[in-house]
C-alpha positions as CSV (number, residue, x, y, z in Angstrom):
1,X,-40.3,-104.7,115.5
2,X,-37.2,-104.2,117.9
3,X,-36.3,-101.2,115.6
4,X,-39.7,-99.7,115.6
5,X,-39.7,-100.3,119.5
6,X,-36.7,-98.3,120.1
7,X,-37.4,-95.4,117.9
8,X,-40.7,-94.7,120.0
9,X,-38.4,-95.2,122.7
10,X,-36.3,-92.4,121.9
11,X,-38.8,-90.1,120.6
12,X,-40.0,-89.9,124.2
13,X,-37.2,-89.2,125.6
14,X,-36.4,-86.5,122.8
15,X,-39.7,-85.2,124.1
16,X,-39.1,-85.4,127.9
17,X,-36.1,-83.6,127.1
18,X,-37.4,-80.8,125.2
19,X,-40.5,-80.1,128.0
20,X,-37.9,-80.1,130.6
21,X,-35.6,-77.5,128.8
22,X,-38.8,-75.6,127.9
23,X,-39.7,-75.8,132.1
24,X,-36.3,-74.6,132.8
25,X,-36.2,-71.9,130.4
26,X,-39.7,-70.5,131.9
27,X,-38.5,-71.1,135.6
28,X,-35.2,-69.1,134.3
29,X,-37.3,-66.0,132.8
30,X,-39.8,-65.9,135.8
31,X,-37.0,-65.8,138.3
32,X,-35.6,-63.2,136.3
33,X,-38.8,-61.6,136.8
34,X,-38.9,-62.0,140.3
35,X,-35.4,-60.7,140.8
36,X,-35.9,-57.9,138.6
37,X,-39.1,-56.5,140.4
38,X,-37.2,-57.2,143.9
39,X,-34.5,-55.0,142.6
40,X,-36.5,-52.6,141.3
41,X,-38.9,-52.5,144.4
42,X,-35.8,-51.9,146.8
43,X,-34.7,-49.0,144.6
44,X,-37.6,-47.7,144.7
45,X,-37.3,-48.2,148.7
46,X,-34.0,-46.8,148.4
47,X,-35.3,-43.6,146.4
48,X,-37.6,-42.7,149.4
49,X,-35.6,-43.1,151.5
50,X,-33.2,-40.8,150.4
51,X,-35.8,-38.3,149.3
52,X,-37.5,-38.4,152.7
53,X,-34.2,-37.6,154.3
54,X,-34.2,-34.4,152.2
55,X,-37.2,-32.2,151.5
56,X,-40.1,-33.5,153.8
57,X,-42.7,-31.9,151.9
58,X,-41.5,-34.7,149.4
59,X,-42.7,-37.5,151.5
60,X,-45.6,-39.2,150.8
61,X,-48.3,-38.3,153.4
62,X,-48.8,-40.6,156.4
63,X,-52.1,-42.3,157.4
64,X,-54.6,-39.7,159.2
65,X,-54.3,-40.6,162.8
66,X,-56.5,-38.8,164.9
67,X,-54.3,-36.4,167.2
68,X,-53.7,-36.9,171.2
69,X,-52.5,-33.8,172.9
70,X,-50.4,-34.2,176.1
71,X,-51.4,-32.6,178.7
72,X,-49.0,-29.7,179.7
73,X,-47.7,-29.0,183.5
74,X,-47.7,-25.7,183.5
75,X,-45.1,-24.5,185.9
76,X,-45.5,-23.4,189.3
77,X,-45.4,-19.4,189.5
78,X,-42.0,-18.2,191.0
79,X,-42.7,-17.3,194.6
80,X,-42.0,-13.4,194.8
81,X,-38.3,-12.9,197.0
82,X,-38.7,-12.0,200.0
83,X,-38.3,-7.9,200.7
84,X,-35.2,-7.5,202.7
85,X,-35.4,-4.6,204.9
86,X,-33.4,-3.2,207.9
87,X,-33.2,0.0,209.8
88,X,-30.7,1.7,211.6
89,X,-30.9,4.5,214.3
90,X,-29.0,8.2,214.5
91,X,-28.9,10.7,217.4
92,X,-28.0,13.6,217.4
93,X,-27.2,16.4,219.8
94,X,-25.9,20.1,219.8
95,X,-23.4,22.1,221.4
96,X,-21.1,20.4,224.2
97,X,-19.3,23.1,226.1
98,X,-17.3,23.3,229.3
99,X,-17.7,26.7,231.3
100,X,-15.9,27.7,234.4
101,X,-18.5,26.4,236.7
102,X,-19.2,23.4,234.8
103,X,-15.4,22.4,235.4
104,X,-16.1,23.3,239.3
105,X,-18.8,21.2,239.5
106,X,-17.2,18.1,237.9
107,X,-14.1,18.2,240.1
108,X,-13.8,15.9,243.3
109,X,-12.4,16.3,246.5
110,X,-9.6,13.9,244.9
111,X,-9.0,16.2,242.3
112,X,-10.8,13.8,239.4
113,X,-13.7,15.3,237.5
114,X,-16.5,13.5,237.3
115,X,-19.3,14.8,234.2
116,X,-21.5,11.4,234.4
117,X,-23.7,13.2,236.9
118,X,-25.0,16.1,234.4
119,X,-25.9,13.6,231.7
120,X,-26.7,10.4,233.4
121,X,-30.4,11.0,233.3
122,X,-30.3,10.9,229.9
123,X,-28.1,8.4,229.0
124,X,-30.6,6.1,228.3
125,X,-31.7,8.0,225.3
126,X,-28.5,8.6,223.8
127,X,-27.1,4.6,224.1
128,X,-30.6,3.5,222.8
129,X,-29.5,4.8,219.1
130,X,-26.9,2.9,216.8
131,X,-25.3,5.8,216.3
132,X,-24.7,8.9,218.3
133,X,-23.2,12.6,217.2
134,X,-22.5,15.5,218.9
135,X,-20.7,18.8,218.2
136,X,-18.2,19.1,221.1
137,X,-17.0,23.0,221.4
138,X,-13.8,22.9,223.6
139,X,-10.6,21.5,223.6
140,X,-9.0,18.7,225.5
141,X,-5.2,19.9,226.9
142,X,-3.3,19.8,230.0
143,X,-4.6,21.9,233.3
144,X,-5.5,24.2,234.3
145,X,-8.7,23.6,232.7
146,X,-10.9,26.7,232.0
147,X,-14.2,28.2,230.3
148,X,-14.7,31.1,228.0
149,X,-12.5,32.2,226.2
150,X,-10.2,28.6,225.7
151,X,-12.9,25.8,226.8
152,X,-10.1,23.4,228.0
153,X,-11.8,20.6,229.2
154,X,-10.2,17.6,231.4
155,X,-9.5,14.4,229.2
156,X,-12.0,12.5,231.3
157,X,-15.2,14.7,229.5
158,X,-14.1,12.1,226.6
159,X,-14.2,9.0,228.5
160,X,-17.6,9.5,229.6
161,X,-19.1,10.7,226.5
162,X,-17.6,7.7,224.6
163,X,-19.7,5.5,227.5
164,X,-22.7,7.5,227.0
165,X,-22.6,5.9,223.8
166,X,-21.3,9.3,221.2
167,X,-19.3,7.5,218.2
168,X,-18.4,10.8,216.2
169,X,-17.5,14.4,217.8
170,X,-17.9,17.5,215.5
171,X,-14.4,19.0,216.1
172,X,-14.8,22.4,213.2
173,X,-16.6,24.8,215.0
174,X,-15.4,28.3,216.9
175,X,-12.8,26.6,219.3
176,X,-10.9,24.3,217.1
177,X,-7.7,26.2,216.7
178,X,-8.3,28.5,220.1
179,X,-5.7,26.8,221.9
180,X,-3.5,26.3,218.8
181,X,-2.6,23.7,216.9
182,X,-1.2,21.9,220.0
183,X,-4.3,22.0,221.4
184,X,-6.4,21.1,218.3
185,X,-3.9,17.8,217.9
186,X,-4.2,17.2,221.3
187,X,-8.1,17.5,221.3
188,X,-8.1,14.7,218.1
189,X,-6.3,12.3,220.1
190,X,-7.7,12.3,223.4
191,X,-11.2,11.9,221.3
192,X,-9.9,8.9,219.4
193,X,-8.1,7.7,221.9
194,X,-11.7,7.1,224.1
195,X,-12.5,5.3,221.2
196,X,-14.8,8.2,219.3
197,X,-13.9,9.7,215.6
198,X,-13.1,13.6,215.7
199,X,-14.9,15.0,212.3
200,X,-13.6,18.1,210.5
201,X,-10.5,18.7,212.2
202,X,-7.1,16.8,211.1
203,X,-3.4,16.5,212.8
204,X,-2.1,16.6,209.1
205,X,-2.4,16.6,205.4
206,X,-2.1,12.6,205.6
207,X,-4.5,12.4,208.4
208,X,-7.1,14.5,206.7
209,X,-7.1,12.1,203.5
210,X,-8.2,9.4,205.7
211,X,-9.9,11.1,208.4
212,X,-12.2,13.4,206.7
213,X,-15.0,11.1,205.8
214,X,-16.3,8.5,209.1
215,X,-18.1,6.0,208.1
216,X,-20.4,4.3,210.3
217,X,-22.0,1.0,209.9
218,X,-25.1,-0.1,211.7
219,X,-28.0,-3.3,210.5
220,X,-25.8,-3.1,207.1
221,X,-26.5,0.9,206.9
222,X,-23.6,2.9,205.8
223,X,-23.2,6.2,207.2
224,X,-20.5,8.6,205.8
225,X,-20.1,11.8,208.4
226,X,-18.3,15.0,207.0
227,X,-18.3,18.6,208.7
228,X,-17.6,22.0,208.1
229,X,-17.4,25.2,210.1
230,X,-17.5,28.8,208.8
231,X,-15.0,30.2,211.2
232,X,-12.6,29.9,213.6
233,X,-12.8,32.6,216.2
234,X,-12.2,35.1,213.7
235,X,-8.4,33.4,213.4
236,X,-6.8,32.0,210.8
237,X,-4.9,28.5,210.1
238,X,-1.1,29.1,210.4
239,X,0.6,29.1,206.7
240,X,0.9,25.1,205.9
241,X,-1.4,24.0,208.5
242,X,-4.8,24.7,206.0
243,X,-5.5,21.1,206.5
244,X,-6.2,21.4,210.1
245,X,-10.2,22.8,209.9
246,X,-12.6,21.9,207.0
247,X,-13.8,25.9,206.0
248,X,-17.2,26.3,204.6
249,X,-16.2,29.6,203.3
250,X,-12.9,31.4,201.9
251,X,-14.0,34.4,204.3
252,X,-14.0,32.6,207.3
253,X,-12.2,35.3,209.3
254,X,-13.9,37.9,208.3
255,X,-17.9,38.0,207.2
256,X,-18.2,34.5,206.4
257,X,-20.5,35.4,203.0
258,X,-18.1,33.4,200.4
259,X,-18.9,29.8,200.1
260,X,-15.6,27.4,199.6
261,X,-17.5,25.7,196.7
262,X,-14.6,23.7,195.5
263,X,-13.9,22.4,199.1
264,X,-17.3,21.5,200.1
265,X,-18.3,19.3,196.7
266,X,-14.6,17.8,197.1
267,X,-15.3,16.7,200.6
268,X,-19.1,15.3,199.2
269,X,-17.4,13.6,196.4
270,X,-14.8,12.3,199.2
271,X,-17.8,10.6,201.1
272,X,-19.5,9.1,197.9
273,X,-16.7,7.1,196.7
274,X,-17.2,5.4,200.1
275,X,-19.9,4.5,199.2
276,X,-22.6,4.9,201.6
277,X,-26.4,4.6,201.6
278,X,-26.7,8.1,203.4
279,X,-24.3,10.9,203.6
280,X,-24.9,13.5,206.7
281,X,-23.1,16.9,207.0
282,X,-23.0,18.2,210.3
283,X,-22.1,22.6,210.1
284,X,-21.3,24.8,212.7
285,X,-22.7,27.7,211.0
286,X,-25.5,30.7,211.7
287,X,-25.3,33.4,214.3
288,X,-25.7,33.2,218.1
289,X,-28.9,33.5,219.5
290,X,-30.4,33.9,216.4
291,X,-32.6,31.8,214.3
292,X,-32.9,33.4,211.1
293,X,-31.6,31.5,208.4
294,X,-28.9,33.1,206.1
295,X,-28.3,33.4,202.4
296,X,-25.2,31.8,202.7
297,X,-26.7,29.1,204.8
298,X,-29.5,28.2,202.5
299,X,-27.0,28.4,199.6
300,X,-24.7,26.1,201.4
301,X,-27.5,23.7,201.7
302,X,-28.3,23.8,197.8
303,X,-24.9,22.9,197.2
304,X,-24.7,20.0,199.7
305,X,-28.2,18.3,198.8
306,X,-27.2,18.9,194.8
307,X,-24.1,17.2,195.2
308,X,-25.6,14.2,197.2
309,X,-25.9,15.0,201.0
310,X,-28.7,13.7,202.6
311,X,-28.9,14.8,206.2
312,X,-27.7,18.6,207.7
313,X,-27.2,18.9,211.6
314,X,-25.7,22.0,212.6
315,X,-24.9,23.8,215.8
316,X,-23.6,27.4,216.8
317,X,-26.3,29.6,216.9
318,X,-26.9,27.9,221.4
319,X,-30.8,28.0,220.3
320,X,-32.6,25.2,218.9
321,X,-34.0,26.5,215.1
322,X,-35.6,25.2,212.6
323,X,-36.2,21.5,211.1
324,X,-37.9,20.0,207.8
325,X,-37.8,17.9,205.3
326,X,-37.6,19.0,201.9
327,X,-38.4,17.1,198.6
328,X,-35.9,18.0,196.4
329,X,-34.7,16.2,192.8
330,X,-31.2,15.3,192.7
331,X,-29.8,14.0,189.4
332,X,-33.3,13.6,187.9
333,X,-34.2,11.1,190.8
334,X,-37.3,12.3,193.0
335,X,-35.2,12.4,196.9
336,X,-36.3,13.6,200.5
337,X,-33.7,15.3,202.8
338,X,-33.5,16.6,206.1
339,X,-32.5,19.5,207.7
340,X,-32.1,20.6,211.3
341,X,-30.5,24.4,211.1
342,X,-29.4,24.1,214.8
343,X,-29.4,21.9,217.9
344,X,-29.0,24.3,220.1
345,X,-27.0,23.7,223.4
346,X,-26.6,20.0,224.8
347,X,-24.0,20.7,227.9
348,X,-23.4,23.9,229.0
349,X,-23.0,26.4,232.1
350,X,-24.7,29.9,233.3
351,X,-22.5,31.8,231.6
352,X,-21.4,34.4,229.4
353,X,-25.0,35.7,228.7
354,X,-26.5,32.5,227.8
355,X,-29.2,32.6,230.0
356,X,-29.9,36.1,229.7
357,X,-29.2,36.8,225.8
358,X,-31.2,33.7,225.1
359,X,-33.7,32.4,227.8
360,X,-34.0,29.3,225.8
361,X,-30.3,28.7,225.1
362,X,-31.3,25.7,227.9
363,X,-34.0,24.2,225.9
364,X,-32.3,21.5,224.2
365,X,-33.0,18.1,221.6
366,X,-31.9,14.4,221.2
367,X,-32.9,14.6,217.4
368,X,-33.5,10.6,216.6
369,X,-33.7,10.1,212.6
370,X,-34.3,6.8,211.4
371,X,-33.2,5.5,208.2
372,X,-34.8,2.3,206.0
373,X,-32.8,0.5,203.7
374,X,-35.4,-1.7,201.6
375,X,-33.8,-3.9,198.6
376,X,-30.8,-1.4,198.0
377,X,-32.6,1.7,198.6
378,X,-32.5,3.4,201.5
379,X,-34.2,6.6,202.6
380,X,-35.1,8.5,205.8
381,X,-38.0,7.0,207.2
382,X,-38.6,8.6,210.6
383,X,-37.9,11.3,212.6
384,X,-38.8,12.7,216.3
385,X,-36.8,14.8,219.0
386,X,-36.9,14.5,223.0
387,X,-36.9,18.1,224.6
388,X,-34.6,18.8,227.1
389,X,-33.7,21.4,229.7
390,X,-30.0,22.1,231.2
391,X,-31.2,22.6,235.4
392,X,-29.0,24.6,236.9
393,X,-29.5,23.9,240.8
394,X,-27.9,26.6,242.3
395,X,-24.1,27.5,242.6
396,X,-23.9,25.7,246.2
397,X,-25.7,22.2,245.4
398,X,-23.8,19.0,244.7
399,X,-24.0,18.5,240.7
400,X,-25.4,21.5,239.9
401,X,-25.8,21.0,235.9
402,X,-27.9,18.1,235.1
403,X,-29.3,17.8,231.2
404,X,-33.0,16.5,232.1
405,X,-35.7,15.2,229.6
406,X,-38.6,17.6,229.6
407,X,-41.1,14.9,230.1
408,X,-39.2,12.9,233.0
409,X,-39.3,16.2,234.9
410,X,-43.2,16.8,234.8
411,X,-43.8,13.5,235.6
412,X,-42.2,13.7,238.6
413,X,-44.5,15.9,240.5
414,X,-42.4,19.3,239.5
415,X,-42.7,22.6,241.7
416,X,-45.2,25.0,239.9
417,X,-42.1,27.1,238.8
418,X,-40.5,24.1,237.3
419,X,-43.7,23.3,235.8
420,X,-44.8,26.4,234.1
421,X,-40.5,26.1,233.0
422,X,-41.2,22.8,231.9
423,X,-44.2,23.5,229.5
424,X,-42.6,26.6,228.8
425,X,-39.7,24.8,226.6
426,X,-42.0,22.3,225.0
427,X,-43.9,25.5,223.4
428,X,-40.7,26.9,223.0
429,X,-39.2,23.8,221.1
430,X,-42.6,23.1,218.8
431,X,-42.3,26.8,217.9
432,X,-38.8,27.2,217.1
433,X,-38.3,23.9,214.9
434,X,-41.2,24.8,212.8
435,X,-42.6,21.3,213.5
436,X,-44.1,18.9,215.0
437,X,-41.2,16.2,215.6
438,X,-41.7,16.6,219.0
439,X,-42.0,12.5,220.4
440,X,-44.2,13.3,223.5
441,X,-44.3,11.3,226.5
């Protein structure tokens, strides 16, 4: 009975056994399951992964999501720069000559000379400009001072011009070598010495490398100045001394027909590489009393305004002639110049015919040009003369010369002569410059 107890006994336990081994195996396989499908679920993971780090097309396509657009700033428009713009000021005046009488009437019982009083009326007008130019037709040297034919002119004529407010003297014209080259060098360094440039006329080869182009400088407006005259008195430059006058023809002491082409687009090229925003030329040029203008001078022109020049002042002919602008292409760029053929006479005495060959050889201009410079470009944006008159008094009154503006006279209650004078010129003036740059009262 004990036997048949035990055997049962055992039996059981065989059987307990064998269900847990059979629970054990099937726990075994389903983990293996589980870790099989875990394994292959992260390389599956790892697959996309990588694939989506490649091609993106290769992705698999994400969730629609209904799309949000930002709102854009657009940016504030750029505020336009501001246009910079200045403007500068030239005057300009012909002829400055010392006669005989004009020397009598500046001396002093102390044996000084005194010129303020024939210009002080209109000094007003010539300091009012940035920049003031005149073509001064006589030489400074030591006494005795005299008129025609040497115009030697005491040192103190400088001194009150530079305080009148001139900054460049023409020196080329008739007179430059009439008292030699002593008095030509002697004539450059009294002007510079009052604190004025002398323009076409050089003490050496040296001095005229860096003396032939002035430049000027006013509101940030550079001004380059050259000048040229087409004689000399019918002299000629001493051998080695063709430095001393800028020519504006090889003929210059004989019939002044043949242009110096070479010198004159050298001299132009000379001011350019300054580079200025407006080059003048100032010529002593023409013929006396006459306002015709002449082949050579127009052909002189072309070759300055081709080659860059901008403004032409010239002086010799003692008459006031013609002015205009001309629209002219330079370089395939559209450009407006400006020409004034003569100034006339600015200071100068009863002499020598000037009166009688040319009753208005005392009519006189302050040319006033004024120039724009606008972002970098600058161009010649005004332009107006005051008429004058030289008075001569009378030999026996105290300052007999006195350079007047045409207007201040007839507002002051003139004599019917001086009147019917007065109107006279400003007919005269409108006529002979062709225009109507007269500035009125």
């Amino acid at each position: 009975m004990a036997d048949q107890t035990y055997e049962r006994d055992e039996e059981l336990l065989e059987s307990r056994r064998l269900r847990r081994m059979e629970l054990k195996r099937k726990r075994m396989i389903r983990n293996r399951i589980i870790l099989g499908g875990a394994a292959l679920a992260l390389l599956l993971l790892i697959v996309l992964i990588a694939r989506g780090c490649g091609k993106k097309e290769d992705t698999l396509p994400e969730p629609a999501v209904p799309a949000i657009t930002p709102e854009v700033q657009k940016p504030e428009p750029a505020e336009p720069k501001p246009t910079q713009t200045t403007k500068a000021t030239l005057s300009a005046v012909g002829d400055i000559m010392v006669y005989a009488s004009q020397v009598e009437d500046a001396k002093k019982e102390d044996g000084s000379y005194d010129f303020l009083p024939s210009l002080a009326s209109v000094s007003t007008l010539l300091t009012a400009s940035d920049i003031t130019v005149g073509n001064f037709e006589a030489n400074f040297a030591a006494e005795p001072y005299a008129g025609f034919p040497n115009f030697s002119a005491p040192p103190s004529l400088a001194d009150t011009l530079a305080s009148l407010g001139f900054d460049v003297l023409q020196t080329a014209n008739t007179y430059s070598i009439q008292g030699g080259l002593t008095g030509l060098s002697s004539t450059i360094r009294t002007i510079r010495e009052a604190g004025m440039d002398t323009l076409g006329t050089y003490l050496s080869a040296a001095d005229k490398e860096e003396h032939q182009v002035v430049v000027r400088e006013a509101n940030g407006i550079k001004i380059a100045f050259i000048a040229f005259t087409k004689s000399v008195n019918n002299m000629t430059l001493p051998t080695g001394s063709e430095y001393a006058v800028d020519l504006l023809c090889t003929d210059y002491d004989t019939t002044y027909n043949s242009l110096d082409r070479s010198a004159i687009t050298a001299a132009v090229s000379a001011a350019k590489a300054e580079d200025p925003d407006i080059i003048v030329a100032m010529l002593h040029w023409g013929s006396e009393f006459e306002s015709d203008i002449s082949k050579p001078q127009q052909e002189a022109a072309d070759l300055l305004i081709e080659n860059g020049v901008d403004v032409i002042l010239g002086s010799h002919p003692h008459i006031v002639g013609k002015m205009e602008f001309k629209d002219v292409k330079v370089g395939g760029k559209d450009k407006r110049v400006f020409i004034a053929y003569s100034l006339g006479n600015f200071l100068v005495g009863n002499e020598r015919g000037q009166a009688s060959n040319a009753p208005s050889s005392f009519e006189s201009v302050i040319l006033n040009l004024e120039f724009t410079k606008e972002n970098g470009e600058t161009t010649i944006s005004g332009c107006n003369y005051v008429p004058l008159y030289i008075m001569d008094n009378g030999e026996d009154v105290i300052n007999r010369y006195q350079v007047r503006n045409v207007y201040d006279v007839l507002d002051n209650s003139p004599d019917d002569d001086t009147k019917a004078l007065m109107e006279q010129a400003i007919a005269h003036l409108k006529a002979d410059t062709e225009s109507t740059f007269d500035r009125g009262n």
